[in-house]
N, C-alpha and C positions, 0 to 999 in steps of 0.2 A: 272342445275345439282348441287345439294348440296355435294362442295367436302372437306367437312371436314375432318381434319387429327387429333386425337388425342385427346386431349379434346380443342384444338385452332383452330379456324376456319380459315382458310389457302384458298386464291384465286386457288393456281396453285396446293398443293398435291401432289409437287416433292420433292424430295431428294434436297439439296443442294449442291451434289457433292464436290470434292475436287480435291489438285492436281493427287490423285493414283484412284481416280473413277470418272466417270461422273455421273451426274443427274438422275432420274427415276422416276417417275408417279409412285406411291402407289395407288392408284386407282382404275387401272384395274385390274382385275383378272390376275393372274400373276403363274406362275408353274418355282421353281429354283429347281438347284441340288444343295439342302445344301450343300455338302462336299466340290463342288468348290466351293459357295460363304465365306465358315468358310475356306477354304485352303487359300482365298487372303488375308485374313486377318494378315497372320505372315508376308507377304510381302511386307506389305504397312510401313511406316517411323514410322507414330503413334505407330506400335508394337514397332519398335526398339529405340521408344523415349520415351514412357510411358509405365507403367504398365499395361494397357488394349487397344483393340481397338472391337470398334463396327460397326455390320451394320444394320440397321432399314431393312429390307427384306419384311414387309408389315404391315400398317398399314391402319385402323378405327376406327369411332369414336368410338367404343368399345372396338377395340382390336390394341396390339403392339407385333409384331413378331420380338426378333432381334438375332443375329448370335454376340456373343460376346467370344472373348478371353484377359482371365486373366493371370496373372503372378503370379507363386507361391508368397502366401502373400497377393494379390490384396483382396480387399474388393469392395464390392458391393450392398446397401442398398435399402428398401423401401424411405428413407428418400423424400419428397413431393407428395408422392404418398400413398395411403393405399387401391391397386390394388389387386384383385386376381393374383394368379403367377403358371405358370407351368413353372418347370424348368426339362431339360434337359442333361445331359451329354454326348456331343459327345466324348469328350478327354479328360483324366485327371482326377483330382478328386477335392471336390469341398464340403466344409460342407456347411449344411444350418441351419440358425437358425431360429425361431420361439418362438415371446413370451422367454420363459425360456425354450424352448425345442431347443434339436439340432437334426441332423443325417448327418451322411455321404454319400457320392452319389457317386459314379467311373461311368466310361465309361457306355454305354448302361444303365442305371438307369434313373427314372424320376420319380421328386416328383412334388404335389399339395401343393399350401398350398389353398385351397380354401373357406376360411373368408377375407372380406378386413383384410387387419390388417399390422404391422411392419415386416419385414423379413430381414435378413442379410444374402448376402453369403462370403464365407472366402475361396480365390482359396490354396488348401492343395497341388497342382502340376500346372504347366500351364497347362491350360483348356480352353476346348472349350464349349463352351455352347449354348444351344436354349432357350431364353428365349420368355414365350409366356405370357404377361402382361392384363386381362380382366379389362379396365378401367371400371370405375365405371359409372354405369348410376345417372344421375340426375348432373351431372360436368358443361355440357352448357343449363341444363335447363332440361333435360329428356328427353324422346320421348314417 
């Protein structure tokens, strides 16, 4: 079974856990309740020591799903990537730029930017967010 994660070809397709989660297979078909996995998020040390903390919630080689919360101010780039992006706003508010374009996004809203291309977000409140990342095909070769 071909279990690649991301555009890196990875033996095992787990999380690498830490001390406030353990491990997970990204692999299998998988069904979460957002709301708890984005709620442990302000409880783990990461929130209370940095500006953001994230959770990878499911990944292929195509695609990257993650559950992230920012800190009013926090930033968060395209920068090594030039991925399709849908972004969501569970909490909070949250501009998004493009190119020389911007827009703003609050709670319940979700934008596309769907070109590869550069994108910056700039958290405008702490926020919660779904980030869903369409890697690019042709990265390890195509299919």
């Amino acid at each position: 079974m071909d279990r690649s994660v991301g555009t890196e070809r990875r033996d095992d397709a787990m999380t690498s856990g830490s001390d406030s989660r353990s491990a997970r297979d990204l692999a299998d078909p998988l069904v979460l309740d957002i709301a708890a996995e984005a709620g442990t998020l302000f409880d783990e040390r990461e929130w209370a020591e940095r500006d953001r903390n994230s959770r990878t919630i499911a990944t292929t080689e195509r695609m990257r799903i993650t559950v992230t919360a920012l800190r009013s101010g926090a930033e968060l780039g395209s920068e090594g990537t030039d991925d399709t992006l849908a972004v969501q706003v569970l909490r909070g508010a949250v501009g998004l730029e493009v190119d020389a374009r911007s827009v703003d996004l609050r709670a319940g809203q979700l934008a596309t930017v769907p070109n590869p291309g550069h994108w910056r977000l700039r958290a405008t409140d702490d926020c919660l967010l779904l980030l869903t990342v369409a890697l690019a095909s042709g990265t390890s070769g195509g299919d």
